[in-house]
N, C-alpha and C positions, 0 to 999 in steps of 0.2 A: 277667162277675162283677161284684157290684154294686163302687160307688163312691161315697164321702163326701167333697165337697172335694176334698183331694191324694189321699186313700187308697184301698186296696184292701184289702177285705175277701171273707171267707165264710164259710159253717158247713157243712159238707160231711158226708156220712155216708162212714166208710172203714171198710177192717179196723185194727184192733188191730195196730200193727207196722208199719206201711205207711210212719205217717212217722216218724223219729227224734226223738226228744225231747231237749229241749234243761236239762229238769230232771224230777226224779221227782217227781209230787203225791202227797201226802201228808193233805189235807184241813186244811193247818194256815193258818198266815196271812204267810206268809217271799216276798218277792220279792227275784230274780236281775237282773241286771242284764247284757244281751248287748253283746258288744262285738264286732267283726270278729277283737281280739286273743286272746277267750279261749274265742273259738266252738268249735276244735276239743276243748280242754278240758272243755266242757260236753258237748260230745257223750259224749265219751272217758267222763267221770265225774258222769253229772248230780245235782248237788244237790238234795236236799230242800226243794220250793218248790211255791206256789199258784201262781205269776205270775212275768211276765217283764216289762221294759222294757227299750228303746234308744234312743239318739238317732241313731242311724244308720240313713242310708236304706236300705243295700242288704240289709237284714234282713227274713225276715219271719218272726214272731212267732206261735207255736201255741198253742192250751189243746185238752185233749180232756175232755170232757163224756160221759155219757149218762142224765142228770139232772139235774145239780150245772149253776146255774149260769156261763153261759160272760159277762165283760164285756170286750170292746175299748175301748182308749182312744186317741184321738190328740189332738192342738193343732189352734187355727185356725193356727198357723204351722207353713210348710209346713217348717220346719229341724226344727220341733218334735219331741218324742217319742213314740212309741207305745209300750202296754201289751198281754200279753193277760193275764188271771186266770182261774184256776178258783176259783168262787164258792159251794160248798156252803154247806149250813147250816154247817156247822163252820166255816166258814171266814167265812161271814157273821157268826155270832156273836163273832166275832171281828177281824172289823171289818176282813177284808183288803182290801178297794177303796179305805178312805180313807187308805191310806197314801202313797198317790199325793197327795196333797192337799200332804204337808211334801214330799214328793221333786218333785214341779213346780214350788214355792211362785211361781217365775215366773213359770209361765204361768195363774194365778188369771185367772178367767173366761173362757179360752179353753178348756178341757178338753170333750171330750167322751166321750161311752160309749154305746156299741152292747152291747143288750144279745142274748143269742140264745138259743135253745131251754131250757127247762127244765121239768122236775114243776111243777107251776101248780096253784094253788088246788084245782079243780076234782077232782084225783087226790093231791093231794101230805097225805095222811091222817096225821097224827101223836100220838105218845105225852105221856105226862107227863114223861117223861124227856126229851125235846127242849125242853118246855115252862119246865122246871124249869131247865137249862141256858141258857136264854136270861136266865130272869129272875136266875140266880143271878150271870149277866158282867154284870145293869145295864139287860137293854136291852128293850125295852118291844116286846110280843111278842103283846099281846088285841089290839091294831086288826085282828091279820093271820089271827086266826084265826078259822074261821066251824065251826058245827054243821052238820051232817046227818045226819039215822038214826042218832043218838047217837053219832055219831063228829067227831074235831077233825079238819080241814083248816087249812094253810099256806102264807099266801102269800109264797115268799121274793124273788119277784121285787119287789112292793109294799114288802115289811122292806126291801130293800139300796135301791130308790130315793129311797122318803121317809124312813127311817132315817139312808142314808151315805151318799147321793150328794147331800146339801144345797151341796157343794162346786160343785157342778157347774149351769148355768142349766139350767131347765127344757125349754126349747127347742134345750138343746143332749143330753137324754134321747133314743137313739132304739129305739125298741119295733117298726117295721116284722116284725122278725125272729123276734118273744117268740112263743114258744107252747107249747103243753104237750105234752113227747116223749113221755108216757105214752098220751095219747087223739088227738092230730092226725091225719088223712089226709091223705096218704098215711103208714102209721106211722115213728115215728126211732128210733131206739136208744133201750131205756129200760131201766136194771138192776131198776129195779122191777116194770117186767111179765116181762123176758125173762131176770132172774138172770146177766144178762153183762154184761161192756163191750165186746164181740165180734161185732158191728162198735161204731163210738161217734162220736162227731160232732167233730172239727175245725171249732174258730174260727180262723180267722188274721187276719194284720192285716198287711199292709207299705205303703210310702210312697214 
């Protein structure tokens, strides 16, 4: 399984159910925060949330995707924190990744983010409704979008990097993993070609 510094990460294709969630997504922008104390809790009753953090090592950290951007986060220090987020548009437009930016304020230039599979430019075709939504929270949305055969395409991986992740050094951005679930080979989970999240792709992340 690959490895960054202290951590361990992956993006895994499973069924639906396979692993227990630790919060319910919702597509909103709310992070949980896991502790060893209120682990069974979470399970028992998961809360309405994008994303999860700890500062605890013996954790490890899930998001499940089958479009919607997935981003991991940890510290150059190894006591440090890990995050995982589910990143959709909705949740981009609203700005769920730079919340991490007040809840680490300590570890400023140490943060990183892995970022993994998602809808990409190339398939990710959108409305004026999405468009309209973007511009209506503020947040600047033509860099990202390109024409073809008279239709809009969006790039949300491009919006959450140079949009919200300005928090974060550039070099410390890792894209190894980016690709589009819709068109890659071998194929991944995509609700857009396949109408399910049945199987769907697991990020984790532990320390």
């Amino acid at each position: 399984m690959p490895r960054l510094n202290h951590i361990e990460y992956h993006f895994v294709e499973e069924p639906k159910g396979h692993t227990r969630p630790l919060y319910q997504q919702v597509h909103g922008n709310a992070l949980v925060e896991v502790t060893n104390t209120n682990l069974t809790i979470l399970y028992n009753s998961p809360p309405p949330a994008d994303g999860a953090y700890t500062m605890e090592s013996s954790l490890r950290l899930s998001v499940f995707t089958a479009d919607c951007l997935p981003v991991l986060f940890f510290t150059e220090d190894i006591k440090g924190p890990i995050a995982a987020i589910h990143c959709g548009w909705r949740g981009a437009n609203h700005a769920i990744v730079t919340h991490l930016e007040d809840l680490w304020e300590n570890y400023a230039g140490q943060i990183h983010a892995i970022l993994g599979p998602c809808l990409e430019s190339c398939c990710f075709e959108v409305k004026q409704d999405l468009i309209t939504a973007f511009s209506d929270n503020g947040n600047l949305i033509s860099p990202y979008l390109s024409k073809r055969e008279n239709k809009t395409f969006f790039s949300l991986s491009s919006f959450v990097i140079k949009e919200q992740l300005g928090f974060i050094k550039p070099e410390y951005i890792h894209t190894a993993d980016l690709r589009c679930t819709f068109c890659s080979s071998p194929q991944l989970p995509s609700y857009r070609r396949n109408k399910t999240t049945d199987p769907r792709i697991r990020g984790w992340i532990s320390k």
